[in-house]
N, C-alpha and C positions, 0 to 999 in steps of 0.2 A: 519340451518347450524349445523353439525356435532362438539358436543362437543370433539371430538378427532382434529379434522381439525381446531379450531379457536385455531389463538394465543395467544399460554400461555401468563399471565400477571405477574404469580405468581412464575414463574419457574425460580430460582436467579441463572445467570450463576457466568463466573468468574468476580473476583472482584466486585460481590454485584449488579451487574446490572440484572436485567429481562431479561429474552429472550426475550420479547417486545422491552424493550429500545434497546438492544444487534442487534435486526436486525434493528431497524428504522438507528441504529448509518452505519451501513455499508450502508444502502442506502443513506445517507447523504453524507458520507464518497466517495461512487461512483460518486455520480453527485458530487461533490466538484473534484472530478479525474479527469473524464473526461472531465469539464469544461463547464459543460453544462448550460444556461439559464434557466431562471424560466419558459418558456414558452415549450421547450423543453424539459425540465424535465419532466411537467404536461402533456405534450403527451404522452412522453412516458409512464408514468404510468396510463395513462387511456389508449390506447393500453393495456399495458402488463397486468392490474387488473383491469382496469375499473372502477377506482379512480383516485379525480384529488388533491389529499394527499397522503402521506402517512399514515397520521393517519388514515385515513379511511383502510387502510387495515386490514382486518380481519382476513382472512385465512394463514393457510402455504402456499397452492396453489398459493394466489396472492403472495404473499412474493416472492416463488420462482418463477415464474412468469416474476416479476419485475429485481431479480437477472441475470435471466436467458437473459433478454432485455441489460442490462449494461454491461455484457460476451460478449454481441452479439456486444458490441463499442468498447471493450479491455480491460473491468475492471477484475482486477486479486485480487478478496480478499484473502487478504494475512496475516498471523498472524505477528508480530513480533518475528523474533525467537531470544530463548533464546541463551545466547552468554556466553561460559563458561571464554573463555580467555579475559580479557579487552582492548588486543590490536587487538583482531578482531571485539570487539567492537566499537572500532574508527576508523577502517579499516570502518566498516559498515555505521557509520556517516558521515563520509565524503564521502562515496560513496551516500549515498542518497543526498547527496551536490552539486553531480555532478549532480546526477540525475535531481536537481532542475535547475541545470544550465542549462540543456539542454546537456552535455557531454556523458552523459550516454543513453541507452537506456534502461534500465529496472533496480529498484530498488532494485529488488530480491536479497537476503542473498546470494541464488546460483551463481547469476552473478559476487558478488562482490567475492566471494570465489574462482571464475573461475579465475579473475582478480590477486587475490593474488596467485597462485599458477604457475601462467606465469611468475607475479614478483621476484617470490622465486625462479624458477627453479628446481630442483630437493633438494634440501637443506631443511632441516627439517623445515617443517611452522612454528610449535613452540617455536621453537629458537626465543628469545626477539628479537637480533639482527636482524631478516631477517624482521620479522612485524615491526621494527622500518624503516626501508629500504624501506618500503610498504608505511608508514603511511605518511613521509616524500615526498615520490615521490607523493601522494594523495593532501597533501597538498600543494605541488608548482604548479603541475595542476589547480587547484582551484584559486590559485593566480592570473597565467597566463591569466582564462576565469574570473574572477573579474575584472583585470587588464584590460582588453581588451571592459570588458564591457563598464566600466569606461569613457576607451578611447575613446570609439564610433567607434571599430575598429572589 
């Protein structure tokens, strides 16, 4: 195997992690998404790399490989994006809230930003007021699909 082609161990991304750990964590990360079993899992990765671990991956090839297999179920890796204002911040929490509830269909920064700017209307985003107006309508939703859960309704 090609010393350029095995992955690195030693190569510290962000936050001090390895680009080893860094990609075993998104493959965990994926199968924990997509909800997939232990058994399902290991298929697929012996399909995609021809490993029935992860640890046993070696290559970038398998890496992306594997990636490439969990794109193909709907896994979207996705960074956390940075968030300058803190009310879009909370806008963005409680959107992934929803998202757990089942309300939402997709988690993405951009959906929930699609969402606030329907809420806003043409009114300046930044304006405290209007993201309080967001965060507010965010959270009674949430109550509503709790509430209901609760209920058995």
């Amino acid at each position: 195997m090609a010393a350029a082609e095995r992955v690195e161990t030693d190569d510290r991304g962000a936050g001090g992690l390895s680009d080893r750990r860094r990609k075993m964590a998104i493959i965990h990360v994926a199968k924990k998404e997509l909800g997939l079993d232990d058994e399902s899992y290991r298929a697929l990765l012996e399909g995609a790399a021809g490993v029935r671990s992860a640890a046993d991956i070696e290559t970038y090839r398998q890496y992306a490989a594997v990636l490439d297999a969990f794109k193909r179920l709907g896994f979207q890796k996705s960074r956390r994006p940075k968030v300058e204002n803190p009310q879009l911040g909370k806008c963005y929490a409680l959107w992934c809230r929803l998202y757990e509830l089942g309300a939402v269909q997709s988690k993405r920064y951009g959906s929930m930003l699609s969402y606030v700017h329907r809420m806003a209307g043409d009114q300046d985003l930044y304006r405290r007021d209007q993201l309080s107006m967001v965060i507010e309508s965010l959270k009674q939703w949430i109550d509503r699909l709790e509430h209901e859960q609760r209920e058995g309704t």
